[in-house]
N, CA, C and O atoms as a Tinker XYZ file with bonds, in Angstrom:
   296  protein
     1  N    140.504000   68.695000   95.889000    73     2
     2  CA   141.681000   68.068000   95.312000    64     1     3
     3  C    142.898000   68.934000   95.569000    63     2     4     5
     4  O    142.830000   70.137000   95.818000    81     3
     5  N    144.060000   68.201000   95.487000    73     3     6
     6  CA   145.196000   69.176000   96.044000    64     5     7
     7  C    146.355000   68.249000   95.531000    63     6     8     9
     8  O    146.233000   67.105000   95.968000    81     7
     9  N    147.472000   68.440000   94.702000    73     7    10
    10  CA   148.824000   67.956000   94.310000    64     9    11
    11  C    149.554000   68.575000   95.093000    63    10    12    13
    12  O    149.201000   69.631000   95.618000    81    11
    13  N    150.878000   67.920000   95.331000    73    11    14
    14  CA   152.245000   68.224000   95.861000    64    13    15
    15  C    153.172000   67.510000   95.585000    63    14    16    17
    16  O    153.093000   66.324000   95.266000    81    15
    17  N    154.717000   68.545000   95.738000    73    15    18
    18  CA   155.709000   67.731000   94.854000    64    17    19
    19  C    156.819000   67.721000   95.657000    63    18    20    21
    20  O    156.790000   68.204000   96.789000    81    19
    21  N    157.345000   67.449000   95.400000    73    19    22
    22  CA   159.040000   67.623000   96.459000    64    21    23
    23  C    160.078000   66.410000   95.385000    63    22    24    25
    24  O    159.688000   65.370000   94.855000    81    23
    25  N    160.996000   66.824000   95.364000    73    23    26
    26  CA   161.775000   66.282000   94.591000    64    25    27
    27  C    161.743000   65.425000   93.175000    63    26    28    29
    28  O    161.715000   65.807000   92.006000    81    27
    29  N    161.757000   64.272000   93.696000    73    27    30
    30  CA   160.716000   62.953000   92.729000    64    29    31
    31  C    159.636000   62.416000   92.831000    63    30    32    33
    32  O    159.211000   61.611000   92.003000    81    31
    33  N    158.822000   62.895000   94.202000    73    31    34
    34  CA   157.270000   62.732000   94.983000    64    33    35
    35  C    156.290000   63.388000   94.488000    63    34    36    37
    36  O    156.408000   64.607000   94.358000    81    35
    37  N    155.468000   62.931000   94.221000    73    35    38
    38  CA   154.281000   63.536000   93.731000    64    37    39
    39  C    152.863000   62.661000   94.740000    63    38    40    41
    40  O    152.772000   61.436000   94.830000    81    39
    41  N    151.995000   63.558000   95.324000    73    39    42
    42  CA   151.085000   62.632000   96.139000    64    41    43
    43  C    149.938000   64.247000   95.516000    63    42    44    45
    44  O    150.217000   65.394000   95.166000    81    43
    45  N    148.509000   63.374000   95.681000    73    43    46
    46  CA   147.029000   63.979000   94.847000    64    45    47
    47  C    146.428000   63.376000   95.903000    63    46    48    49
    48  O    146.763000   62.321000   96.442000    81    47
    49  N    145.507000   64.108000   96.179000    73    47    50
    50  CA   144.881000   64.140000   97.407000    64    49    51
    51  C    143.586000   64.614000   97.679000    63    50    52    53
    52  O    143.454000   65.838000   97.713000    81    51
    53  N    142.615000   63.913000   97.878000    73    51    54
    54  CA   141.060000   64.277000   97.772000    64    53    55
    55  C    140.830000   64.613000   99.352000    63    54    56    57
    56  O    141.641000   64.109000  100.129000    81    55
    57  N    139.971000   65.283000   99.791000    73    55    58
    58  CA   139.293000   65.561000  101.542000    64    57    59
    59  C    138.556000   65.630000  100.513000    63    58    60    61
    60  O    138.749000   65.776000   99.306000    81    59
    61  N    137.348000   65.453000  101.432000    73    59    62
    62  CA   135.891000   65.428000  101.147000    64    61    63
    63  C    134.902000   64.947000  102.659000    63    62    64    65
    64  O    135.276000   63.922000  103.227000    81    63
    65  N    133.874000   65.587000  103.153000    73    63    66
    66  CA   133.411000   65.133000  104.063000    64    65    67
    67  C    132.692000   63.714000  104.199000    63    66    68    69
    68  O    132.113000   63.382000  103.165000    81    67
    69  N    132.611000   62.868000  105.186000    73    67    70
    70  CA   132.289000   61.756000  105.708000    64    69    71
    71  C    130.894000   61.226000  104.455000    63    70    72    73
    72  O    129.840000   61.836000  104.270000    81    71
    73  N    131.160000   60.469000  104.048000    73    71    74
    74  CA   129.791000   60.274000  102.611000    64    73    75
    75  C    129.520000   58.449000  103.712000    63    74    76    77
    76  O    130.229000   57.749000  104.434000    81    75
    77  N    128.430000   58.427000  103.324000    73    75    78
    78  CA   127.832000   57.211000  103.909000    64    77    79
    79  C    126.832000   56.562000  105.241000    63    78    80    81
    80  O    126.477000   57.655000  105.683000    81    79
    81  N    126.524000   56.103000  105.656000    73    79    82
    82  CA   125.321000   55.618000  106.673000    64    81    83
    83  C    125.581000   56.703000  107.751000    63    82    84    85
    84  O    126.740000   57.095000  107.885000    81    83
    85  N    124.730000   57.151000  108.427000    73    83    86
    86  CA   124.525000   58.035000  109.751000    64    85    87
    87  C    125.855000   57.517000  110.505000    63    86    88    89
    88  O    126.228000   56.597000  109.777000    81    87
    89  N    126.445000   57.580000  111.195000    73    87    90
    90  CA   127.736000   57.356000  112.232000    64    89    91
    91  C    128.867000   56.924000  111.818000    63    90    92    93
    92  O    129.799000   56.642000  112.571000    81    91
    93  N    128.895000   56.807000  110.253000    73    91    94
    94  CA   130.144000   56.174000  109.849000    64    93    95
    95  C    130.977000   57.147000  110.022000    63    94    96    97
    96  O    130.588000   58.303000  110.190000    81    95
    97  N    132.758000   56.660000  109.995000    73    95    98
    98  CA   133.597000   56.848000  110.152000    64    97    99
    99  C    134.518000   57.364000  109.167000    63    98   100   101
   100  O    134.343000   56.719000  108.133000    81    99
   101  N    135.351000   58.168000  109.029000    73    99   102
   102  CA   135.848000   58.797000  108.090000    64   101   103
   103  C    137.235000   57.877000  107.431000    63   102   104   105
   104  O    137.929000   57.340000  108.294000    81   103
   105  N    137.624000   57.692000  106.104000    73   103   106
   106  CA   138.256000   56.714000  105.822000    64   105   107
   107  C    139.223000   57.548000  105.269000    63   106   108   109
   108  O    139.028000   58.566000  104.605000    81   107
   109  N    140.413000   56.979000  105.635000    73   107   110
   110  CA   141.964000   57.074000  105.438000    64   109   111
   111  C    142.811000   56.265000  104.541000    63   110   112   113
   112  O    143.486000   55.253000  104.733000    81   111
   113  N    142.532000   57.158000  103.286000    73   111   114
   114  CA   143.192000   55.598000  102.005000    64   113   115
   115  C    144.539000   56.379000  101.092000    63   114   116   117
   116  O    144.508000   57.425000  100.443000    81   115
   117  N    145.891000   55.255000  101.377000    73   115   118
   118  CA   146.622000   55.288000  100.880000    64   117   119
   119  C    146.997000   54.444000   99.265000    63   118   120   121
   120  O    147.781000   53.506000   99.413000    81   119
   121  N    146.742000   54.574000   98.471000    73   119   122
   122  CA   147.010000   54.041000   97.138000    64   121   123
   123  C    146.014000   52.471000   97.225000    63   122   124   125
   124  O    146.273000   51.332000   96.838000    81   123
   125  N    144.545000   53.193000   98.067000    73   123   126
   126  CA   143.695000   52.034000   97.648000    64   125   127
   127  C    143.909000   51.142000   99.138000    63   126   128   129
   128  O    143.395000   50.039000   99.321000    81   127
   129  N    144.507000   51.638000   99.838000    73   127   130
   130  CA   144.938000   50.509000  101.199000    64   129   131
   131  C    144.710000   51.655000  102.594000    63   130   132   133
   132  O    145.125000   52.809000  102.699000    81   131
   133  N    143.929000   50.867000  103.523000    73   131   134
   134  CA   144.068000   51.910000  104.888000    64   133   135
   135  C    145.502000   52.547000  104.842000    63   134   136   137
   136  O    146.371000   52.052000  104.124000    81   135
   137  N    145.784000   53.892000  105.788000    73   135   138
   138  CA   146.946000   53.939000  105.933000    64   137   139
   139  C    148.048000   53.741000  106.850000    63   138   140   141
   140  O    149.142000   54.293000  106.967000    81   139
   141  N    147.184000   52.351000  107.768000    73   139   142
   142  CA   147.818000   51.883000  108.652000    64   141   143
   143  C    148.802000   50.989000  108.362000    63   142   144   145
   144  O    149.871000   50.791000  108.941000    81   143
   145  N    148.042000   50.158000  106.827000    73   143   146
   146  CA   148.355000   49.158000  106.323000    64   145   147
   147  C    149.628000   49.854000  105.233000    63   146   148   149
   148  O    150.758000   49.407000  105.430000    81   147
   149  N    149.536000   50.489000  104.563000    73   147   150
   150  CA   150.341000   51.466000  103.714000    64   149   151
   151  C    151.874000   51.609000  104.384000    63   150   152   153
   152  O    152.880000   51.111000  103.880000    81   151
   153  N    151.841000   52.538000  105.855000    73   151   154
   154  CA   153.046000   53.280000  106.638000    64   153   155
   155  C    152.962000   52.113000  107.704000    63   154   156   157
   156  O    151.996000   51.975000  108.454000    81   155
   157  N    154.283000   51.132000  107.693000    73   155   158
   158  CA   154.110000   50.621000  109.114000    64   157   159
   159  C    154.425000   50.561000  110.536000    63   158   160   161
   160  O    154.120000   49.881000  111.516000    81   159
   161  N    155.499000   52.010000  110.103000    73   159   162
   162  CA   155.991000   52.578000  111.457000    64   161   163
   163  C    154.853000   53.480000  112.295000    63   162   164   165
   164  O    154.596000   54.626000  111.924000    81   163
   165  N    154.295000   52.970000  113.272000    73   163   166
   166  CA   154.085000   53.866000  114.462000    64   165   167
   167  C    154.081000   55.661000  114.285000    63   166   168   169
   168  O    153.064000   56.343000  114.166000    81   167
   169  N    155.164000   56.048000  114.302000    73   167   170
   170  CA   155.709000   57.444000  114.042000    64   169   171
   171  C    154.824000   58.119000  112.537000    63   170   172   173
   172  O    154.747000   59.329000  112.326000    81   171
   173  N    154.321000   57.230000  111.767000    73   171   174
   174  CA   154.614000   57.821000  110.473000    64   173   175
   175  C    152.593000   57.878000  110.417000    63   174   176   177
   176  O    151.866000   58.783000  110.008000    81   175
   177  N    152.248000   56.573000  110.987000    73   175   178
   178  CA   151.064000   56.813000  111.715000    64   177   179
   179  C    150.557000   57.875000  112.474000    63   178   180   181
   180  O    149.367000   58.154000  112.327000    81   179
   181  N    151.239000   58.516000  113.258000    73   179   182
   182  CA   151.017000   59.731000  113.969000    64   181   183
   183  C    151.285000   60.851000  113.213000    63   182   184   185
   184  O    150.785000   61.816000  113.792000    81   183
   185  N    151.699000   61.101000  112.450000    73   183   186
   186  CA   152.187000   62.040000  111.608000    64   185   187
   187  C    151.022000   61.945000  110.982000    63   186   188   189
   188  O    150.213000   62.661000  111.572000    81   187
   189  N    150.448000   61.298000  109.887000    73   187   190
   190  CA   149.460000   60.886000  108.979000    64   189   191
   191  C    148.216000   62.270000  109.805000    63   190   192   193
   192  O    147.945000   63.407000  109.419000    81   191
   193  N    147.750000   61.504000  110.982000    73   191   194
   194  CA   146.403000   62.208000  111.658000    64   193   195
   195  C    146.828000   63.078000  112.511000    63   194   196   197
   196  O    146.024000   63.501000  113.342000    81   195
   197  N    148.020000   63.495000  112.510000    73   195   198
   198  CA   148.617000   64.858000  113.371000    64   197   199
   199  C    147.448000   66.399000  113.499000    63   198   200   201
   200  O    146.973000   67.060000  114.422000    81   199
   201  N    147.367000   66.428000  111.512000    73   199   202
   202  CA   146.734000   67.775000  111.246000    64   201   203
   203  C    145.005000   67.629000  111.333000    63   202   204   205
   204  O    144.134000   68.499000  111.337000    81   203
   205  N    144.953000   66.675000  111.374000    73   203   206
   206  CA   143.357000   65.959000  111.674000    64   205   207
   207  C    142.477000   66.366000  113.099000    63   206   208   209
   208  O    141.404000   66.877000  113.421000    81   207
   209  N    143.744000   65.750000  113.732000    73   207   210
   210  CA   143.601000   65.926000  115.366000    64   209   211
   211  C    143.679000   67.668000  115.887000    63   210   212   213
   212  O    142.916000   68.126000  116.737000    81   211
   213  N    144.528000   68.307000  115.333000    73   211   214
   214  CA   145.099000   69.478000  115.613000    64   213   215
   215  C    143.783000   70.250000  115.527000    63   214   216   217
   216  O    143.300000   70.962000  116.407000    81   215
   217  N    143.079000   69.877000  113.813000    73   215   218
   218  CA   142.145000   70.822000  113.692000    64   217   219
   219  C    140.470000   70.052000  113.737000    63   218   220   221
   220  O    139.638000   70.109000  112.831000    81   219
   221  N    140.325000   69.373000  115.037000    73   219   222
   222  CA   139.450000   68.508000  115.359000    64   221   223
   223  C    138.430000   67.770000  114.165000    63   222   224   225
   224  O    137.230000   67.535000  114.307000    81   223
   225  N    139.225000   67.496000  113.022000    73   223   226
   226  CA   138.167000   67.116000  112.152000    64   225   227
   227  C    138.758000   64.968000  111.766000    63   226   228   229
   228  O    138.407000   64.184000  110.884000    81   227
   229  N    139.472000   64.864000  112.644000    73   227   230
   230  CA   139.808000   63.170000  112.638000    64   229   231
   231  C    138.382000   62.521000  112.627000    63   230   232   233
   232  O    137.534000   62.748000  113.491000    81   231
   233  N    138.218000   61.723000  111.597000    73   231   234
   234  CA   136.805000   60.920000  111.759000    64   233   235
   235  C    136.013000   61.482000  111.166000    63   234   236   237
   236  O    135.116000   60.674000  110.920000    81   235
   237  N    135.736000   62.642000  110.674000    73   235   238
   238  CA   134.430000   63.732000  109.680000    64   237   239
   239  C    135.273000   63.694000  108.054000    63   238   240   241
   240  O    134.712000   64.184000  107.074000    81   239
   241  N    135.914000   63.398000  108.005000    73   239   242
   242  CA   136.415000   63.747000  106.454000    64   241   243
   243  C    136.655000   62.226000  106.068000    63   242   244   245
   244  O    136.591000   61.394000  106.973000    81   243
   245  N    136.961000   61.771000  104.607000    73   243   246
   246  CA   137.422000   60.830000  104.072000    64   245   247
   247  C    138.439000   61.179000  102.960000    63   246   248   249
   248  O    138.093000   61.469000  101.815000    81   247
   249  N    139.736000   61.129000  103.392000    73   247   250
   250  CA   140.858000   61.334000  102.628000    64   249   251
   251  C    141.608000   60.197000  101.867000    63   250   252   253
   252  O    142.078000   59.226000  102.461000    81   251
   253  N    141.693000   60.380000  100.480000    73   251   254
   254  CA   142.342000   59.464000   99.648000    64   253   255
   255  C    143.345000   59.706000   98.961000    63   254   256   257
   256  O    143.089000   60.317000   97.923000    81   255
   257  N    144.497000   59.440000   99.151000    73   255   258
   258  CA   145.684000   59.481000   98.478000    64   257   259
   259  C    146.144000   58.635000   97.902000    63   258   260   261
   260  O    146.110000   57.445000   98.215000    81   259
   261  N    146.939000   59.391000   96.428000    73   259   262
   262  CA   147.599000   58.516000   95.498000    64   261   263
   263  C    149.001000   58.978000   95.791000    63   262   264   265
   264  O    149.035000   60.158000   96.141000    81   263
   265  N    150.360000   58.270000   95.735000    73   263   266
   266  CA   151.710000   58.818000   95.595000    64   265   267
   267  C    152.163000   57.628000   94.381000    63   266   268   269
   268  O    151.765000   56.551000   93.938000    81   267
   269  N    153.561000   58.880000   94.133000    73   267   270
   270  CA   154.291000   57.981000   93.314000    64   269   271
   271  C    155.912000   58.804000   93.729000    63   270   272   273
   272  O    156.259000   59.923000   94.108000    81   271
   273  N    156.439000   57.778000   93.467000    73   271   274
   274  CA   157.662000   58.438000   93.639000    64   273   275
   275  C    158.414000   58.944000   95.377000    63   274   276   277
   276  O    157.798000   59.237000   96.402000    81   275
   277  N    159.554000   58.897000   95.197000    73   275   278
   278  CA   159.709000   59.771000   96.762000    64   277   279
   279  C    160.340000   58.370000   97.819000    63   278   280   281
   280  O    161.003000   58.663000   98.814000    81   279
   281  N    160.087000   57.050000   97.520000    73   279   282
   282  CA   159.897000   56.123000   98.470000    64   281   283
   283  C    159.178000   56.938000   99.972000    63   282   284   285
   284  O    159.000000   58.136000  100.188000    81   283
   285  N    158.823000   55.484000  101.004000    73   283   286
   286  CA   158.247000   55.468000  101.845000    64   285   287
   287  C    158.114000   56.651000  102.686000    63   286   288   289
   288  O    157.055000   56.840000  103.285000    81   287
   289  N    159.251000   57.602000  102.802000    73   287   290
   290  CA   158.912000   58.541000  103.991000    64   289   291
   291  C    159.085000   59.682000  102.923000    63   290   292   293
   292  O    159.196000   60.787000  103.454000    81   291
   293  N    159.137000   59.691000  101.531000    73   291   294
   294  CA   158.846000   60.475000  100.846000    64   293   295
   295  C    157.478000   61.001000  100.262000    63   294   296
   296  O    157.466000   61.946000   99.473000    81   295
């Protein structure tokens, strides 16, 4: 678990490794919603799995985030 704040933003944040059937896929949840579906710019998408990719673990973890506050690119 992990909080962070910045101004009026507050986002809580679970990693946890891949839980479920042999080959499944690691899930990316924004306030209960993929986070494709969540961010619908492109850019903000890449940003999201930037640190994923960087540190080869995209697809092995299942990360769930809550935010409040901050609007969209907050």
């Amino acid at each position: 678990w992990g909080t962070g704040r910045r101004k009026t933003a507050v986002a809580r944040v679970r990693v946890r490794p891949v839980q479920g059937a042999p080959g499944a896929e690691g899930k990316f949840v924004v306030k209960e919603r993929p986070y494709t579906e969540f961010f619908s710019e492109p850019q903000h998408h890449a940003t999201c799995i930037a640190p994923l990719k960087a540190t080869n673990t995209l697809g092995k973890l299942d990360i769930f985030v809550n935010v409040a506050g901050g609007g969209i690119t907050g």
